[in-house]
N, C-alpha and C positions, 0 to 999 in steps of 0.2 A: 046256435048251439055252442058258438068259440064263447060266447059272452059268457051261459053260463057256466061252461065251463072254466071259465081265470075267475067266475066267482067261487067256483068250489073249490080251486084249489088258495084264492085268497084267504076263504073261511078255514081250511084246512091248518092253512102257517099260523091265522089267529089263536085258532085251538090249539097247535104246539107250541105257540109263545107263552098259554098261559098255563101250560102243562109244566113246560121248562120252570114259569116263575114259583109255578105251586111248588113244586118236585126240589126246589132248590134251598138245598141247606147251606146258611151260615156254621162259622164257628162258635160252640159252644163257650160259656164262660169258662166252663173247666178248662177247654183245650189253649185258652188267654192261660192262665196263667202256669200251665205247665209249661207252655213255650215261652214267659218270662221269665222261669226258675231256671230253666235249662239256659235261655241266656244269661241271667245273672250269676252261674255258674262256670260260665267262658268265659265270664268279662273280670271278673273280680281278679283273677290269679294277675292279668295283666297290667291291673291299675296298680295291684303292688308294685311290680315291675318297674309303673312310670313313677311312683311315686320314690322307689327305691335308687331309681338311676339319677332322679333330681339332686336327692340327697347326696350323691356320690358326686357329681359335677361340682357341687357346692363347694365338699369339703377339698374337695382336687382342685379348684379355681382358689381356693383360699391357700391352699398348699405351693401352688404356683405362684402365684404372688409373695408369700414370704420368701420363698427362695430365691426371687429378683432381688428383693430387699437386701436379702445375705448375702447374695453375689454384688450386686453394686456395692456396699462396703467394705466386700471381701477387696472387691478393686484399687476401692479408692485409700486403704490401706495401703494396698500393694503398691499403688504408685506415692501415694507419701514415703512409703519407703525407699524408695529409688532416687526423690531429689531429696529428701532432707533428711538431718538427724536423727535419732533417736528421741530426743529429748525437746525438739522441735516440731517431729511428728506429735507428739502426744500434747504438745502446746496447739498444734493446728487443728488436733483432733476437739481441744475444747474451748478455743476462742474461734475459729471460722466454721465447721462443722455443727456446731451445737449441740457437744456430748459434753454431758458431766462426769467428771471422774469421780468414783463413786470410792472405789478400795484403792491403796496404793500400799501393799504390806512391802516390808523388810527385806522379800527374798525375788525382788524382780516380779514381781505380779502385777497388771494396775487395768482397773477394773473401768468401764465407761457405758452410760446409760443414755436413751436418747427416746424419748417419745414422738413417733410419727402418726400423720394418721391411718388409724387400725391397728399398730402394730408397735409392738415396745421391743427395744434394741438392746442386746445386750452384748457387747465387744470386752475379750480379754487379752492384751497382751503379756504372754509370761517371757523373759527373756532364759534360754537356754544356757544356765552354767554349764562351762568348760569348753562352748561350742562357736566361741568368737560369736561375730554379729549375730549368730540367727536366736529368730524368736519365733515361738509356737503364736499362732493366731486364733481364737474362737471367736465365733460369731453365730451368736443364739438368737431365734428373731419369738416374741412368743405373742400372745393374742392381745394381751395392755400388762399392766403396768406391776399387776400381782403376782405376773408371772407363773398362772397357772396351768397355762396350756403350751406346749413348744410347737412352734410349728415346723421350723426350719433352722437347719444345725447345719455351719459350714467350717470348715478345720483345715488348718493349713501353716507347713513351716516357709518361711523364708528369712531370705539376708537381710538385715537393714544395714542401707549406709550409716557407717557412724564418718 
């Protein structure tokens, strides 16, 4: 009696195993591609996002760097200026440094150009009438040589030893 008994309820679980398989629905095609629109609808705003943040790191890392640029020869003026002349500075500026001087007009201006790599140099010193030593500093850093992009602009007056 036990025997046929665990056969009947053996045959019982077979015929709900194949009730379960009948009975059982997959996912439609329709319901693929509504749940890929619905995702391709969360996902898109975000890839802007990464795509937008790259862009921005970019022009900020390139922004970062010129201004090293501008501040190390904002420096290295300022220390020529402390041991040497005037007129010794702007000779150190284009025999050891390796700037051309490009403008030297009549009223104290004198213009110096310097291609590094990525970035083209553009230093002016104006000397300040009526104000003893001191001289106005610019230093423009821009992308090359056509000087059509600026990246980084640093300005500053000081003393020079005469």
């Amino acid at each position: 009696f036990a025997f046929i008994l665990r056969e009947k309820v053996i045959e019982m679980n077979i015929i709900k195993q194949k009730n379960i398989l009948i009975n059982r629905k997959g996912m439609t095609l329709i319901e693929i591609i509504v749940s890929l629109a619905i995702l391709a609808i969360i996902i898109v705003p975000f890839m802007n996002m990464f795509v937008q943040s790259t862009v921005t790191n970019k022009k900020s890392e390139t922004i970062l760097d010129a201004t090293y640029v501008a501040q190390s020869n904002m420096e290295n003026i300022y220390s020529i200026s402390k041991s040497k002349t005037f007129i010794a500075g702007r000779l150190q500026l284009t025999d050891n440094d390796g700037f051309i001087e490009t403008d030297v007009s009549t009223n104290n201006n004198y213009n110096y150009t310097k291609n590094v790599t990525g970035y083209f140099i553009n230093i002016q010193i104006m000397r300040i009438v009526g104000k003893g030593n001191l001289v106005k500093l610019l230093v423009k850093i821009y992308d090359n040589s056509s000087m059509s992009k600026l990246e980084s602009q640093m300005e500053t007056i000081l003393p020079w030893n005469d």
